[in-house]
MDTraj code that builds the backbone (N, CA, C; nanometers):
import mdtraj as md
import numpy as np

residues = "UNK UNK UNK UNK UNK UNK UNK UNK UNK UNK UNK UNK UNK UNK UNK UNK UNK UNK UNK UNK UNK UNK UNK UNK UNK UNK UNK UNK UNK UNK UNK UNK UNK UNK UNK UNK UNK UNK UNK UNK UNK UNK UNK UNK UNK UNK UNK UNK UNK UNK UNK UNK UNK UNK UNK UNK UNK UNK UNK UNK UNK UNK UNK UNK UNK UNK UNK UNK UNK UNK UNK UNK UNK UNK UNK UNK UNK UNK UNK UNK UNK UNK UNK UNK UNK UNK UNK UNK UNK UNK UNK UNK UNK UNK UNK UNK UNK UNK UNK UNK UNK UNK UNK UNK UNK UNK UNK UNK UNK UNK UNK UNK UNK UNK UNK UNK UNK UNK UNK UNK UNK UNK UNK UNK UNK UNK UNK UNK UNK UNK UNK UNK UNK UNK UNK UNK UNK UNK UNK UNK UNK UNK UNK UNK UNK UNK UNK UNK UNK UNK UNK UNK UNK UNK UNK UNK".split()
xyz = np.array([
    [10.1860, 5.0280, 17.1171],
    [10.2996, 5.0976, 17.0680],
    [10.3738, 5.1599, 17.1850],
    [10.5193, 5.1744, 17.2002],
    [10.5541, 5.2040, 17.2967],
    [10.6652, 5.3480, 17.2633],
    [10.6432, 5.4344, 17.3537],
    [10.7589, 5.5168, 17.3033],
    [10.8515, 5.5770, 17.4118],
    [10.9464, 5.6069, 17.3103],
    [11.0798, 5.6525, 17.3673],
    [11.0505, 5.7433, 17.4724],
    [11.1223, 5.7358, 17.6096],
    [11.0926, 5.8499, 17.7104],
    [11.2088, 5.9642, 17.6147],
    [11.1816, 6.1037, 17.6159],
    [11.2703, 6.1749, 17.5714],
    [11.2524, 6.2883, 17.6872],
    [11.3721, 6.2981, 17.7529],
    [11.3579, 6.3993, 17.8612],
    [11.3670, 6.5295, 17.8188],
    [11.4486, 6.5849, 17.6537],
    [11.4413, 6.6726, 17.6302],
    [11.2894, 6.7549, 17.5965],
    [11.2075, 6.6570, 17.4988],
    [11.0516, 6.6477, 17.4717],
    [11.0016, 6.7149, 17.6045],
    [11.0442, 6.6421, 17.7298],
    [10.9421, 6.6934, 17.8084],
    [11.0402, 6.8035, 17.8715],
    [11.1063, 6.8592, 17.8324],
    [11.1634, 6.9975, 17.9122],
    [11.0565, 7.0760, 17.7754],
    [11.0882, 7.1005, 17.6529],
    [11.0082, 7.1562, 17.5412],
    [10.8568, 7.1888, 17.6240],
    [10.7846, 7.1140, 17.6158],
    [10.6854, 7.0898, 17.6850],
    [10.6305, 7.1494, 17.8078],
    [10.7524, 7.1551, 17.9022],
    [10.7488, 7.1966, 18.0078],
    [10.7534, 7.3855, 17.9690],
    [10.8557, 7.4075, 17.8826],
    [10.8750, 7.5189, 17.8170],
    [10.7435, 7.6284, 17.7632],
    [10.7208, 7.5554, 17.6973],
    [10.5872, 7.6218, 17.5978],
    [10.4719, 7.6514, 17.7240],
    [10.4184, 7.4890, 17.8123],
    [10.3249, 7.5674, 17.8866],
    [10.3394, 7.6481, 17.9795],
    [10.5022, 7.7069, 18.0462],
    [10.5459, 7.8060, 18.0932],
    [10.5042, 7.9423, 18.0747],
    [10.5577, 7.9260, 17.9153],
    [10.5387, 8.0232, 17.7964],
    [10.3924, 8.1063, 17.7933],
    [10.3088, 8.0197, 17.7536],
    [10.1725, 7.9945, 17.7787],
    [10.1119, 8.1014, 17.8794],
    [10.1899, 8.0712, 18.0064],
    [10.1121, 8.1030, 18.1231],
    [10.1522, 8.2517, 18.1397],
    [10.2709, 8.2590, 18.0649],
    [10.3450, 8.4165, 18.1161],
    [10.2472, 8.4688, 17.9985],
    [10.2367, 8.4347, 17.8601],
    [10.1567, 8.5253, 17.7774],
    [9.9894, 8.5635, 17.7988],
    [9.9254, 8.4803, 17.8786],
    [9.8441, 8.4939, 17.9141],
    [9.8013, 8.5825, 18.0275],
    [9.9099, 8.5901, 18.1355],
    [9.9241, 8.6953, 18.2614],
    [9.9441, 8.7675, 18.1966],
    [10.0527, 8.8254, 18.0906],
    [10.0209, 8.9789, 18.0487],
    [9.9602, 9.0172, 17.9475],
    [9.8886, 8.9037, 17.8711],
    [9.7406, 8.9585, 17.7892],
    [9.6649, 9.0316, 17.9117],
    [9.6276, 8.9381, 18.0465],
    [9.5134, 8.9860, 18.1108],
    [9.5490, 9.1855, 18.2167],
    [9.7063, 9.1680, 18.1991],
    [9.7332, 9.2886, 18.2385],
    [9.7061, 9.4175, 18.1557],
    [9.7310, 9.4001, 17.9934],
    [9.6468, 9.4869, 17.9331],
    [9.8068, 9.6436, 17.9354],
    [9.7473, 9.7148, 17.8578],
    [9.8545, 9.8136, 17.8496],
    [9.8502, 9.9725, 17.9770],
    [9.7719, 9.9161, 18.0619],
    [9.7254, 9.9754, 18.1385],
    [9.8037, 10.0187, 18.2844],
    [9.8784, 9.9323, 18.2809],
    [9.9586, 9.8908, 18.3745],
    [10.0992, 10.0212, 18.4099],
    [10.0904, 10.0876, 18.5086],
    [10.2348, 10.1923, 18.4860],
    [10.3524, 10.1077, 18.5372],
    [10.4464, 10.1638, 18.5102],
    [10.5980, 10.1481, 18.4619],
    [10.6544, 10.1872, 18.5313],
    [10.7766, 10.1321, 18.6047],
    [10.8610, 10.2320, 18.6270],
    [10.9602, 10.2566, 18.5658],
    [11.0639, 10.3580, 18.4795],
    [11.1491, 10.3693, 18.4127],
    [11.2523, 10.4391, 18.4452],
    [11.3866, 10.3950, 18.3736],
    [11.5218, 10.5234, 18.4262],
    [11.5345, 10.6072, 18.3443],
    [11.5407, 10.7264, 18.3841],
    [11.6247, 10.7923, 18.2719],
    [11.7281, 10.8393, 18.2744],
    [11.7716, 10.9072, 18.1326],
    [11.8965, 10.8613, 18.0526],
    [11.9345, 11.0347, 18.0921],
    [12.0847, 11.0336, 18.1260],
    [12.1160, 11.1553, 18.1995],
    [12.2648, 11.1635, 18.0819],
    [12.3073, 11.2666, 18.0611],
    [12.4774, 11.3358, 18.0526],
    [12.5046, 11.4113, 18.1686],
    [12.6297, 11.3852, 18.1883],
    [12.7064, 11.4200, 18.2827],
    [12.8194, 11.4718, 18.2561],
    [12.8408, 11.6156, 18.2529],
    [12.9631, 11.6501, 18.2513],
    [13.0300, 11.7214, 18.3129],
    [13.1624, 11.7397, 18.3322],
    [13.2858, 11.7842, 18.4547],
    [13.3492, 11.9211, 18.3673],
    [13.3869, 12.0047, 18.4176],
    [13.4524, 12.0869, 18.3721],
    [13.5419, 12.1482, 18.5286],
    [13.6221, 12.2435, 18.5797],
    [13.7047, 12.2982, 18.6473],
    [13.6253, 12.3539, 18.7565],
    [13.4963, 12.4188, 18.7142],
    [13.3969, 12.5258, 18.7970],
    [13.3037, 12.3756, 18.8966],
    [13.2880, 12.2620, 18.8073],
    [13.1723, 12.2147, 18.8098],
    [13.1026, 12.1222, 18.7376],
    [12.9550, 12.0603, 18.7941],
    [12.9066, 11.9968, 18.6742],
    [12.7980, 11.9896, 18.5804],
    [12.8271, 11.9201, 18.4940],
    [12.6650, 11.9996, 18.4266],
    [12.5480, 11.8792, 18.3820],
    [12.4891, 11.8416, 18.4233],
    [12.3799, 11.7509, 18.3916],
    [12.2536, 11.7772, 18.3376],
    [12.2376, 11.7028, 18.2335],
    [12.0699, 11.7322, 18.1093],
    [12.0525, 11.5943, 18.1502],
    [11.8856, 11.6378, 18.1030],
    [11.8135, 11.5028, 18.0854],
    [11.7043, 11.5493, 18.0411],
    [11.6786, 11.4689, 17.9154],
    [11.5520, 11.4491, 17.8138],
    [11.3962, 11.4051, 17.8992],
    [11.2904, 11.5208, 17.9593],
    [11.1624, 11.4729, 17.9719],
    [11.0631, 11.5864, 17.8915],
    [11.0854, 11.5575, 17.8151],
    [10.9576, 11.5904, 17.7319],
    [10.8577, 11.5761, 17.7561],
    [10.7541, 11.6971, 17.7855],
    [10.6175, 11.6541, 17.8164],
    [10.5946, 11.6378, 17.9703],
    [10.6713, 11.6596, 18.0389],
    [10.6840, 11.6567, 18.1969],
    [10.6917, 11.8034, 18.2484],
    [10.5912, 11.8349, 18.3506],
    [10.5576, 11.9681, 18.3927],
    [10.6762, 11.9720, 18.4904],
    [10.7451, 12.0916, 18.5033],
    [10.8934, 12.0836, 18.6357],
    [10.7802, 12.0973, 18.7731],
    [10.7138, 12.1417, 18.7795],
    [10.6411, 12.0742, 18.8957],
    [10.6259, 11.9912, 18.9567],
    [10.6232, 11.8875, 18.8731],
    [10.6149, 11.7418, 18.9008],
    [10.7240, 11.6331, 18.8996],
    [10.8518, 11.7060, 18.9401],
    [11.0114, 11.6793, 18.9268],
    [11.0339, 11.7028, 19.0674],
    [11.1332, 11.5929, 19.1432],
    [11.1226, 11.6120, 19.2985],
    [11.2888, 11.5842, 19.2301],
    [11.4034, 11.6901, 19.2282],
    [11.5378, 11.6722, 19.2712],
    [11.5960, 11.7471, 19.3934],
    [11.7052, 11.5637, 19.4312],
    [11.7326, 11.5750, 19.5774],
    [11.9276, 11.5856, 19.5789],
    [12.0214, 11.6464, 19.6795],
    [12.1211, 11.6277, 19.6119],
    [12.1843, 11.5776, 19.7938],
    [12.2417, 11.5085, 19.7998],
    [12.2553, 11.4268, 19.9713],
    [12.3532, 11.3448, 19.9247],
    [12.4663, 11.3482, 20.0223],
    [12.5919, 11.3053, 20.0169],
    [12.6465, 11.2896, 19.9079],
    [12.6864, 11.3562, 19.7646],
    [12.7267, 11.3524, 19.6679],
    [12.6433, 11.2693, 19.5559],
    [12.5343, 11.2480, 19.6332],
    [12.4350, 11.1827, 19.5016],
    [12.3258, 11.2301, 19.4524],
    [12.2966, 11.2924, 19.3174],
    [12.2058, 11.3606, 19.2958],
    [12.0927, 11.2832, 19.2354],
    [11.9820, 11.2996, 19.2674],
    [11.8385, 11.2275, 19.2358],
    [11.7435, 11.3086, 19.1713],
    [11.6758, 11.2608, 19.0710],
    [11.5890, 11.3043, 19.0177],
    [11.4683, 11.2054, 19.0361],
    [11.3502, 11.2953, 19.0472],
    [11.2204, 11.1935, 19.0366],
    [11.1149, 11.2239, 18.9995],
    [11.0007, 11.1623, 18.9227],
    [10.9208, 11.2558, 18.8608],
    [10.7951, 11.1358, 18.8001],
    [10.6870, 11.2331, 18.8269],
    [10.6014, 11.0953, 18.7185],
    [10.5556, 11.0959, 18.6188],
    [10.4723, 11.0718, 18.4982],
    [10.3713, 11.0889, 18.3843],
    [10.2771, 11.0307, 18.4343],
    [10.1621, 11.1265, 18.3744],
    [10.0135, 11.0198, 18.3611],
    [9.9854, 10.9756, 18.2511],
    [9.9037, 10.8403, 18.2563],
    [9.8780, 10.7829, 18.1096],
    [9.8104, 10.8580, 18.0409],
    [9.7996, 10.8868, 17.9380],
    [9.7109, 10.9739, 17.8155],
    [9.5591, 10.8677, 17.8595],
    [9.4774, 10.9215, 17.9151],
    [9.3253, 10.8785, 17.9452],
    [9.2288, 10.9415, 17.8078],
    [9.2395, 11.0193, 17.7494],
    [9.1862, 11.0527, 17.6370],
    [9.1312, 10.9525, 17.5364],
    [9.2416, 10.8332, 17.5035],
    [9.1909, 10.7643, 17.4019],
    [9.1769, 10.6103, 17.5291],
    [9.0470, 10.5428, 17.4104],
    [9.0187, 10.4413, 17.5152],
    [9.1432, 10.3313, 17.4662],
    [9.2011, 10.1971, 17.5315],
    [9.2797, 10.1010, 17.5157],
    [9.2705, 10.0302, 17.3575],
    [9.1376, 10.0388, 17.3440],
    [9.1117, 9.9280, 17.2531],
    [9.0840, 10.0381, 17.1015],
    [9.1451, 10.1626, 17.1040],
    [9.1416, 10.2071, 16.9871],
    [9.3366, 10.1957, 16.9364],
    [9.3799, 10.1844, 17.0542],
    [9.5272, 10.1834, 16.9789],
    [9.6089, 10.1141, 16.8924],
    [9.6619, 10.1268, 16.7916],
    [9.7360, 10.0358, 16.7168],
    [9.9054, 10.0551, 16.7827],
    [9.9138, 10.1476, 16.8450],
    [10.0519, 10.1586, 16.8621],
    [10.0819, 10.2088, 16.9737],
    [10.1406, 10.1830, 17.0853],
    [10.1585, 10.2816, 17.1885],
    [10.2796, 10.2304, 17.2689],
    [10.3776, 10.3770, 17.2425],
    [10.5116, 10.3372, 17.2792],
    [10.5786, 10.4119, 17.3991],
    [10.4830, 10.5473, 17.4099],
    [10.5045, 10.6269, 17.4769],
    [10.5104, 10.6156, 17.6432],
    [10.6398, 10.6588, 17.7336],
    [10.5873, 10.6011, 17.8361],
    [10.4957, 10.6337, 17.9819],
    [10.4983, 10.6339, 18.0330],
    [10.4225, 10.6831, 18.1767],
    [10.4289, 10.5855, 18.3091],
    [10.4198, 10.6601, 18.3822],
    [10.4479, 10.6129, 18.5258],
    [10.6066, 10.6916, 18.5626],
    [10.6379, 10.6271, 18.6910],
    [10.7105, 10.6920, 18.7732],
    [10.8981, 10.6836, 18.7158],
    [10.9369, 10.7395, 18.7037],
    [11.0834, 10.6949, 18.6711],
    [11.1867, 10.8147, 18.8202],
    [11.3131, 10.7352, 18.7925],
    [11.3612, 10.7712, 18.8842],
    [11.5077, 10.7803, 18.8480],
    [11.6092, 10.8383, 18.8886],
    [11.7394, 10.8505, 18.8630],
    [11.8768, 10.9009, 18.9420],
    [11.9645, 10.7923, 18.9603],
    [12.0361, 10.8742, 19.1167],
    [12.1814, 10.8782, 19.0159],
    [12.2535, 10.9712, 19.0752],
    [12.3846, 10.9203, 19.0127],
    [12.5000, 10.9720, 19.1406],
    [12.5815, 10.9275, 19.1128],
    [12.7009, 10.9747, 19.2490],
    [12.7928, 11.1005, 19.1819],
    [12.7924, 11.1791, 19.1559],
    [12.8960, 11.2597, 19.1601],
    [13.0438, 11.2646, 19.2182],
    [13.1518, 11.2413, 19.1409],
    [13.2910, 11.2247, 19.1928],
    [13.3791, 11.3301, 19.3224],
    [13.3268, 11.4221, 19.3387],
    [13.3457, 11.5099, 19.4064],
    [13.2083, 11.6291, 19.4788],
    [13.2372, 11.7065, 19.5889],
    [13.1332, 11.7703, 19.6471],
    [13.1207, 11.8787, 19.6039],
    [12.9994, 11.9477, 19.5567],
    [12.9306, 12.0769, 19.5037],
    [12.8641, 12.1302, 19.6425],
    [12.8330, 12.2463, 19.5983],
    [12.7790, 12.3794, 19.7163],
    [12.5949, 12.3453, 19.6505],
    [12.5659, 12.2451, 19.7676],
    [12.3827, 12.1860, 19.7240],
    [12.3662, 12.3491, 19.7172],
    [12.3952, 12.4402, 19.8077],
    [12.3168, 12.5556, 19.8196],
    [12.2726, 12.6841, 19.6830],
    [12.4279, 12.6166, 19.5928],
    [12.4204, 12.7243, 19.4599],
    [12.3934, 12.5905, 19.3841],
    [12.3240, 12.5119, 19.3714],
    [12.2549, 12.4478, 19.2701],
    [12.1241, 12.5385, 19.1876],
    [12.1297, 12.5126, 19.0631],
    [12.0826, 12.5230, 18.9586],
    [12.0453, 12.4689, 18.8902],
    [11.8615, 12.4730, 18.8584],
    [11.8061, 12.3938, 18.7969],
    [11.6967, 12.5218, 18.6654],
    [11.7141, 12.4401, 18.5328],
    [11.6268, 12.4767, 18.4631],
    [11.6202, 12.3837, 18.3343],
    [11.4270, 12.4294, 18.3001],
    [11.3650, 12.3870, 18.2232],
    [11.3222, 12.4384, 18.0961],
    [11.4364, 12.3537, 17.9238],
    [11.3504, 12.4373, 17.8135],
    [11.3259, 12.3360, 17.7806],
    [11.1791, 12.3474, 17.6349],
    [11.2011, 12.2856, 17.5812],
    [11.2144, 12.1493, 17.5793],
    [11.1862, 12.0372, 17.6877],
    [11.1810, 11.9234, 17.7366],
    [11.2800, 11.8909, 17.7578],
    [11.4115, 11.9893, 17.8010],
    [11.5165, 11.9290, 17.8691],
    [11.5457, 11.9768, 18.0127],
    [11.6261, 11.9569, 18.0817],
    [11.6107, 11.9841, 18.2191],
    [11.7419, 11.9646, 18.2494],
    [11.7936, 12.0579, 18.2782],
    [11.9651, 12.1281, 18.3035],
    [11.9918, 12.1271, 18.4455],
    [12.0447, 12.1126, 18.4882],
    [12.1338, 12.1282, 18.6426],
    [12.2595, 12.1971, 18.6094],
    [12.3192, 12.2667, 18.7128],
    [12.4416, 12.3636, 18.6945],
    [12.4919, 12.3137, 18.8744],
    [12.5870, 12.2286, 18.8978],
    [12.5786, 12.2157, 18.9988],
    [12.7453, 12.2551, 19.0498],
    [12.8020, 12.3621, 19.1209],
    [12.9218, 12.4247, 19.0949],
    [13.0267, 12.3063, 19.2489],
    [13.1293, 12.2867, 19.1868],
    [13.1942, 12.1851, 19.2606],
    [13.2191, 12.3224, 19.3899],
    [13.2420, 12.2579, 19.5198],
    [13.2417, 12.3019, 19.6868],
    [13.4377, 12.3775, 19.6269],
    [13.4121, 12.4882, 19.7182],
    [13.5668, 12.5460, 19.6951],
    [13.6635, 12.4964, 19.7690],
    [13.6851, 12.3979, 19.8541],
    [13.7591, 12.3138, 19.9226],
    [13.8078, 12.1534, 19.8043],
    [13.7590, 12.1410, 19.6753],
    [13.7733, 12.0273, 19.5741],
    [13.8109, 12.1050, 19.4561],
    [13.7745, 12.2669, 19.4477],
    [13.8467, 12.3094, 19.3145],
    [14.0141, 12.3345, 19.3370],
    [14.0760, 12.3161, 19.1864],
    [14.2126, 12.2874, 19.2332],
    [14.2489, 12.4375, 19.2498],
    [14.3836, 12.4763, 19.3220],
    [14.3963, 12.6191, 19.3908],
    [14.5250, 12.6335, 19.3094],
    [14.5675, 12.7394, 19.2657],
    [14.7044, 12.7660, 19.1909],
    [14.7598, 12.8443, 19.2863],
    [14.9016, 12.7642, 19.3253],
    [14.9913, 12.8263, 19.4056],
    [15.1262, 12.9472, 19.3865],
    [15.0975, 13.0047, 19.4388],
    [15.2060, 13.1202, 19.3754],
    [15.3394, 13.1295, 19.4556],
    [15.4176, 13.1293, 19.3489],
    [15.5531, 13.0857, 19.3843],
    [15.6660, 13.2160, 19.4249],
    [15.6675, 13.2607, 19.5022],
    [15.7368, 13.4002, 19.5324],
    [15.9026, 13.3867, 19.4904],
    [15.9598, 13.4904, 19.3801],
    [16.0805, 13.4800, 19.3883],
    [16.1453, 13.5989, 19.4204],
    [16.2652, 13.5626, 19.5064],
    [16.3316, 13.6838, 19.5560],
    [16.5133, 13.6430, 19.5323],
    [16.5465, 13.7798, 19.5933],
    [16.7211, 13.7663, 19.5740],
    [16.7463, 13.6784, 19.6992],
    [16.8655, 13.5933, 19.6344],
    [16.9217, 13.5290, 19.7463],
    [16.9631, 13.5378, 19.8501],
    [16.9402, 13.5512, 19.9915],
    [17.0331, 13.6572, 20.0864],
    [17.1669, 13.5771, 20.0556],
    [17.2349, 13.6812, 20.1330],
    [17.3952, 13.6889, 20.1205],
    [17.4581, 13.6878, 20.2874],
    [17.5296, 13.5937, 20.2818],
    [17.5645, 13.5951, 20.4673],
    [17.7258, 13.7025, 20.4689],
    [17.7026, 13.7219, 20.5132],
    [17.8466, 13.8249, 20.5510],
    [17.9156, 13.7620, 20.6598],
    [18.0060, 13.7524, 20.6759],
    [18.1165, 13.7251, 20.7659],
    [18.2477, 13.8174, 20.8041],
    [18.2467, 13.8204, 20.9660],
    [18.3947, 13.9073, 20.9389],
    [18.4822, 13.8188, 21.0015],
    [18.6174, 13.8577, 20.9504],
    [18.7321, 13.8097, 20.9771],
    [18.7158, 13.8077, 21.1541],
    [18.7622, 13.7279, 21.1526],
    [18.7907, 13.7028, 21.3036],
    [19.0118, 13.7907, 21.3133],
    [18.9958, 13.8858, 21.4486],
    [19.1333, 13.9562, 21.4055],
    [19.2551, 13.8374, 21.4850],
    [19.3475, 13.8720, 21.4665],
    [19.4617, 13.7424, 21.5213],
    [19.5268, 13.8296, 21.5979],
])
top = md.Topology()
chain = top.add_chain()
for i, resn in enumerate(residues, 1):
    res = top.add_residue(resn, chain, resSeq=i)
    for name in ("N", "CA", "C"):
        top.add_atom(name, md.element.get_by_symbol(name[0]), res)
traj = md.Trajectory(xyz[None], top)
């Protein structure tokens, strides 16, 4: 019996035991493995300055390294895995751990020196006040009487 070469068949083929090989490398990796993750920041501008939150719940501020260098502010920080329960009791585990990291550029320059940082509640606030050379300056407009030129007759 003879059969059709089908080149698509063997891409399929080629596919699945690909497939195969990737599901098997991270069966043998196991949930054990840390992460690295970004996190998710607001950013906001107002006249004074800016104001940045970010959601870490469950993260000691101890263990938060923020850096603020040439208009880019960084956050960095790690989790440890919950070691308490062993792997093979979990049905569910979504929670994350390992190292995450987060830079963002800021549009204009702040005074690093009056930075402000605090922690409630698993959020983590920055107060970072824009440099007084980028806040806008209101100019004052002096009004006065017009001078008046006087002239005298020249006599004939």
């Amino acid at each position: 019996m003879l059969t059709r070469w089908d080149p698509f068949r063997e891409f399929a083929t080629m596919r699945n035991m690909m497939d195969r090989l990737f599901d098997r490398t991270l069966e043998t990796q196991g949930w054990s493995q840390p992460m690295s993750w970004d996190l998710a920041l607001d950013v906001a501008e107002n006249q004074d300055g800016f104001l940045v939150k970010a959601s870490i719940p469950g993260i000691n501020p101890g263990d938060l390294e923020i850096t603020y260098t040439d208009n880019v502010l960084t956050i960095k920080g790690q989790t440890q895995e919950d070691k308490e329960i062993n792997e093979d009791q979990y049905h569910l585990r979504e929670r994350r751990y390992g190292t995450f990291s987060r830079s963002v550029t800021l549009p204009s320059k702040v005074k690093s020196d009056a930075i402000e940082a605090s922690y409630d509640a698993g959020v983590l606030t920055l107060k970072l006040p824009k440099a007084e050379e980028v806040k806008p300056k209101r100019i004052a407009i002096s009004v006065g009487q017009p001078k008046m030129i006087e002239g005298k007759a020249a006599k004939k």
